[in-house]
C-alpha positions as CSV (number, residue, x, y, z in Angstrom):
1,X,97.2,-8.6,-58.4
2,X,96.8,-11.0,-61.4
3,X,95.3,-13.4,-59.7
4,X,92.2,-11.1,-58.1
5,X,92.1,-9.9,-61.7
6,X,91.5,-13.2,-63.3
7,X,89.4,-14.1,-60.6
8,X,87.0,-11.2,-61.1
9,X,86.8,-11.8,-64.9
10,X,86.0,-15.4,-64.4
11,X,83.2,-13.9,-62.4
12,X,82.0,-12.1,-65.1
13,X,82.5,-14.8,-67.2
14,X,79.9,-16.5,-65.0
15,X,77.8,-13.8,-64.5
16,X,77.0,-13.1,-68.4
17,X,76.6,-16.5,-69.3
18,X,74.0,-17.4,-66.5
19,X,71.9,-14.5,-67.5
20,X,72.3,-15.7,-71.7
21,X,71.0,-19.1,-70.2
22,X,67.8,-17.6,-68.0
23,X,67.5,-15.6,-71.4
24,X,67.1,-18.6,-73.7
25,X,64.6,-20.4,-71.7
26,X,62.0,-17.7,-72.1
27,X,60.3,-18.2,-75.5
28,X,60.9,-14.7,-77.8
29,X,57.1,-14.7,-78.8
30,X,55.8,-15.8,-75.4
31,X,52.5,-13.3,-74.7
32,X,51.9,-12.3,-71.1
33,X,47.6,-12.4,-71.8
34,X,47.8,-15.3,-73.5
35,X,46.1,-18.0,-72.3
36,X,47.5,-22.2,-72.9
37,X,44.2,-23.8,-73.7
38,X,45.8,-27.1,-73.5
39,X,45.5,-28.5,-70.4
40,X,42.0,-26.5,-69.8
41,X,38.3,-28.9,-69.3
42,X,36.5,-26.9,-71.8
43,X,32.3,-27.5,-71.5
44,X,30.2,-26.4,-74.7
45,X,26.3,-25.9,-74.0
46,X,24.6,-26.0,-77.2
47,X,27.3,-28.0,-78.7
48,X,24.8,-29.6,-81.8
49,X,23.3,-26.6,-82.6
50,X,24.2,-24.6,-85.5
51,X,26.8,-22.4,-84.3
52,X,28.0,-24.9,-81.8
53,X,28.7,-27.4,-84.5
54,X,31.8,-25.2,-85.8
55,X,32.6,-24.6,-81.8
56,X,33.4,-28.6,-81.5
57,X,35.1,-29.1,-84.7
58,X,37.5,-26.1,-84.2
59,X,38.2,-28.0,-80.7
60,X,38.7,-31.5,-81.8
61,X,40.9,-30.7,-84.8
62,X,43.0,-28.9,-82.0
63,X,43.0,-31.8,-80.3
64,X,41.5,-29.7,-77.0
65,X,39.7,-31.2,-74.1
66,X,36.0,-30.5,-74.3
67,X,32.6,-31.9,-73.8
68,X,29.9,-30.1,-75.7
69,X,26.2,-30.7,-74.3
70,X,23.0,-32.0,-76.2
71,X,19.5,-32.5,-74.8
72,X,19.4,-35.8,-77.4
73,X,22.7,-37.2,-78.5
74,X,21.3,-39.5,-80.9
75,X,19.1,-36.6,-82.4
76,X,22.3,-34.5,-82.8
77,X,24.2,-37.2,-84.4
78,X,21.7,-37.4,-87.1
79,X,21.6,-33.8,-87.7
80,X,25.4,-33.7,-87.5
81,X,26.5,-36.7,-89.4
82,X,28.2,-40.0,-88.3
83,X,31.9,-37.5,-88.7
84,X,30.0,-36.7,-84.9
85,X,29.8,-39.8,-83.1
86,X,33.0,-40.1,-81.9
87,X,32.6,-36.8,-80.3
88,X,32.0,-37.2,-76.1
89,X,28.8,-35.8,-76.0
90,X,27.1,-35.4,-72.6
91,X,23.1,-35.2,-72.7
92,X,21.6,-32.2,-69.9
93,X,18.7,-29.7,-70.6
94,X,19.7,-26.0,-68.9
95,X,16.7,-25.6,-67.6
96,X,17.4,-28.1,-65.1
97,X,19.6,-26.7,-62.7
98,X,20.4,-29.7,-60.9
99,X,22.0,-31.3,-63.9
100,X,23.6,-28.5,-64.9
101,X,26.0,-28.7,-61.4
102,X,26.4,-32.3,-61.9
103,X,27.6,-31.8,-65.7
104,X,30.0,-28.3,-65.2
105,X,31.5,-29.9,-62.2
106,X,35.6,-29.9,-62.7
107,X,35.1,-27.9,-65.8
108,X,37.7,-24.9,-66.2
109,X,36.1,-23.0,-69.2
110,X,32.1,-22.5,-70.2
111,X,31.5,-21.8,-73.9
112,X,27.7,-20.9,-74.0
113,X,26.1,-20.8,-77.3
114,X,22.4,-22.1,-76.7
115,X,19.7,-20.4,-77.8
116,X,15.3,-20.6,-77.5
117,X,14.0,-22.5,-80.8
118,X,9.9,-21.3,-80.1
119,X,8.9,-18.3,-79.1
120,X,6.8,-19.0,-76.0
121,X,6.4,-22.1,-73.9
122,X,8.9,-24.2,-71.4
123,X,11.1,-23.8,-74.6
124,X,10.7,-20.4,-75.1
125,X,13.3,-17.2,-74.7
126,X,12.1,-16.9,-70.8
127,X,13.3,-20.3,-69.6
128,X,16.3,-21.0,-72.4
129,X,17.7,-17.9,-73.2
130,X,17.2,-16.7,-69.6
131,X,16.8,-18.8,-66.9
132,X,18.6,-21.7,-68.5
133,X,21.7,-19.2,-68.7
134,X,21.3,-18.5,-65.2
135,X,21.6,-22.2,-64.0
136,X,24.7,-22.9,-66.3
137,X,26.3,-19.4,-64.9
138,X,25.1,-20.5,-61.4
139,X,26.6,-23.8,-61.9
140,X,30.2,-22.4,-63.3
141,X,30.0,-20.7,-59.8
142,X,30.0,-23.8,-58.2
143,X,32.5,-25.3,-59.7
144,X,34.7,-22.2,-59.8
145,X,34.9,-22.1,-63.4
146,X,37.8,-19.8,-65.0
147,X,36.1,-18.1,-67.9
148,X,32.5,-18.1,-69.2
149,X,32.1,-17.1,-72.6
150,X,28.4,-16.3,-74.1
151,X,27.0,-16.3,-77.2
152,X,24.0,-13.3,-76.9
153,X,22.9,-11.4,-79.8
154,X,23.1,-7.7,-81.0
155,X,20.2,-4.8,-79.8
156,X,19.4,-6.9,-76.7
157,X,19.7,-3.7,-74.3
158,X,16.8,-2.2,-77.0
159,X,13.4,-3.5,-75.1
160,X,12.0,-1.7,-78.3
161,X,13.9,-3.6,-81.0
162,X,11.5,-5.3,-83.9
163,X,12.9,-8.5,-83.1
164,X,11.6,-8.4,-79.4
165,X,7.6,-8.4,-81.2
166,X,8.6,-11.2,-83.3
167,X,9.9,-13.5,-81.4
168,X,8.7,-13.1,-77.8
169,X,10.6,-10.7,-76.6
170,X,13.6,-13.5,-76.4
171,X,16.1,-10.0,-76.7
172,X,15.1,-9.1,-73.3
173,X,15.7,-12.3,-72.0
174,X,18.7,-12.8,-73.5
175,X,19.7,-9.5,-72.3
176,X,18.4,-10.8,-68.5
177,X,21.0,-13.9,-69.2
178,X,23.9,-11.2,-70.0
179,X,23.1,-9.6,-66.3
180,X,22.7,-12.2,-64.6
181,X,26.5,-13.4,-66.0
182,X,28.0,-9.9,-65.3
183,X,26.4,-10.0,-61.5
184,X,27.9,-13.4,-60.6
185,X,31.4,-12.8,-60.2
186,X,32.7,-15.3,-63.0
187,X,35.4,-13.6,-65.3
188,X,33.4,-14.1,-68.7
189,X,33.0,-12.5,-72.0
190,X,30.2,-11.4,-74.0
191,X,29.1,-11.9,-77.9
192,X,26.9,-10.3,-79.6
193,X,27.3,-11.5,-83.3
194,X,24.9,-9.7,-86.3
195,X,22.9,-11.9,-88.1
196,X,24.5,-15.5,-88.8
197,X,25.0,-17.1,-91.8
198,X,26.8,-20.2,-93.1
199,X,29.2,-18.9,-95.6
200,X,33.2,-20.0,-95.6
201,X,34.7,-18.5,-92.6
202,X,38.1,-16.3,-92.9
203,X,36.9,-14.1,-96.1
204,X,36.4,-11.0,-94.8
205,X,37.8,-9.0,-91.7
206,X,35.9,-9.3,-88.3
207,X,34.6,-6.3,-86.7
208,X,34.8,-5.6,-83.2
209,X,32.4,-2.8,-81.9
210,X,31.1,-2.2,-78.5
211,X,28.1,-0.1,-77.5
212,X,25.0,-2.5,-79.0
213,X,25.0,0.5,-82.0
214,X,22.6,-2.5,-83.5
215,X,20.7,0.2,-85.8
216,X,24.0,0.3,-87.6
217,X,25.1,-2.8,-87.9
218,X,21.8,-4.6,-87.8
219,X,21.9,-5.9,-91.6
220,X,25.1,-7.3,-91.4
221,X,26.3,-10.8,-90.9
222,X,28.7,-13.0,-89.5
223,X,29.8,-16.5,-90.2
224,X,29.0,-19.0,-87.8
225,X,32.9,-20.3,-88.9
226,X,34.4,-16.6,-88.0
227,X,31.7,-16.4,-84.6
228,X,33.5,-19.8,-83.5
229,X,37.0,-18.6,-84.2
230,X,36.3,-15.5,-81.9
231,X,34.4,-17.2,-78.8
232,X,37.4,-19.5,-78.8
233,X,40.0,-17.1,-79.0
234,X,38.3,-15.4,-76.3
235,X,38.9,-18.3,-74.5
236,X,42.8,-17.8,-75.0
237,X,43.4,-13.9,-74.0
238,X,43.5,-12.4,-70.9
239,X,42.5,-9.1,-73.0
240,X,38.9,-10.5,-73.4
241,X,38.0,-10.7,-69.6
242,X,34.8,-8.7,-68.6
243,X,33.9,-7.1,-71.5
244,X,30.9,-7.4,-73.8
245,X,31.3,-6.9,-77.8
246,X,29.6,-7.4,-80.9
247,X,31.0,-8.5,-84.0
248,X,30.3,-8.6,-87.7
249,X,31.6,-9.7,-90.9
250,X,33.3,-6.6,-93.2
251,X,34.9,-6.6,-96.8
252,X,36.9,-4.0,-96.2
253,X,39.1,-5.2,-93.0
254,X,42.3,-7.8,-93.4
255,X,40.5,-11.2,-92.2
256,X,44.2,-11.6,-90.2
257,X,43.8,-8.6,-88.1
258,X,40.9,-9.2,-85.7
259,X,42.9,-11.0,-83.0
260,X,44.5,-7.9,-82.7
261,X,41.5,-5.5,-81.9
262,X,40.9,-7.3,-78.2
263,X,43.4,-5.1,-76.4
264,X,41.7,-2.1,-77.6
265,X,38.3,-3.0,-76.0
266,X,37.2,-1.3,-72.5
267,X,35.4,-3.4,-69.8
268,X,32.1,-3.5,-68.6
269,X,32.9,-1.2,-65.7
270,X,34.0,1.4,-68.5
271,X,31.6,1.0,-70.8
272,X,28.6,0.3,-69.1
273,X,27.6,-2.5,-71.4
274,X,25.0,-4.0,-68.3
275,X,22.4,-1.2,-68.4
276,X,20.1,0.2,-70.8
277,X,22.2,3.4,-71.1
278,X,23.5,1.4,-74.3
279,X,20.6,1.6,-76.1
280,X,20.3,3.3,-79.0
């Protein structure tokens, strides 16, 4: 009788402590959407321009694999500053499609941030905003790329906004790059940031909307520093998948809390975000 009763709490014994050892190796703080960005290929299009400059240094002072994309690498070192030339810059032009497979190929992640500098023309909204977002998207599906994050604007589903007379309609197409995303089967995320500005980043609180209510936020502004910080962290939560959101800078929000705000957005599917039922 002793023995089968020692026997049975040296069992136990066992038991308890195998389960306190499987218990220790999970981390406490380990979060089921995160995502480890650390051994991801991450490739930034429209890596010198001037949102895509805070993209890269967030990612190198990381210490992150990336490879952000220029049409002239000399030219953007200039712009940039010599702090640049160490960078691994890769030289492609969206509009070429061909290149654009050749350059995403083995790439895991897509950080899209390019945008039309003339308002008609080969370098117009039509064939930057649009069709050269359709060749990087089509390219990511090539390579079977995991996440494709975009950079848009807010009051693209408006086909009457102001902004459309001004500067050649590039809303529209940017809108036609959005659909184009959301129709290609990548898992991606969409940003549509108010007005950008250069001002420290991490001052004021980040607001998350969804719905393109542009009218309303239309006169606000977002730092390119806080717009970087968001399409990255996009990168790194599962929460962010399929869903389109704008964002803007406010005074009266804890600049810590933002992060938090991702689980509470709906998807495309839910919200409709791809059709003009959004507008205004």
């Amino acid at each position: 009788m002793r023995s089968n009763l020692g026997s049975a709490l040296a069992l136990s014994v066992l038991i308890v402590c195998t389960s306190l050892m499987a218990c220790s190796e999970v981390e406490p703080d380990a979060k089921p959407d995160g995502v480890d960005l650390s051994d991801k290929a991450i490739f930034v299009a429209g890596g010198s321009g001037r949102a895509g400059r805070y993209i890269i240094e967030r990612l190198d002072a990381r210490g992150l694999n990336f490879t952000p994309m220029t049409r002239d690498k000399q030219a953007a070192i200039e712009r940039l500053g010599t702090a640049f030339s160490e960078i691994g810059w890769v030289e492609g032009d969206v509009r070429n499609a061909e290149q654009m497979n050749t350059l995403i190929s083995g790439m895991d992640m897509v950080i899209c941030v390019i945008g039309s500098r003339e308002t008609e023309g080969p370098n117009g909204p039509e064939f930057v905003d649009y069709k050269g977002v359709a060749n990087l998207v089509d390219a990511a599906v090539a390579a079977e790329v995991e996440h494709f994050v975009l950079l848009t604007a807010i009051g693209v589903t408006d086909e009457n906004h102001p902004l459309n007379k001004l500067l050649g309609n590039a809303l529209i197409w940017r809108f036609k790059g959005e659909t184009h995303l959301r129709e290609s089967g990548l898992t991606y995320t969409i940003v549509r940031p108010a007005g950008l500005v250069d001002d420290p980043s991490g001052e004021k609180g980040v607001f998350l909307d969804q719905g393109d209510n542009w009218k309303d936020i239309f006169r606000g502004t977002i730092t390119r520093g806080d717009l970087a910080d968001v399409l990255i962290a996009s990168l790194e939560t599962t929460h962010s998948h399929n869903k389109t959101f704008e964002i803007v800078n406010r005074t009266d929000i804890d600049p810590d809390l933002w992060r938090d705000s991702f689980p509470s957005l709906v998807t495309d599917s839910e919200l409709n975000s791809g059709t003009q039922a959004d507008t205004p």
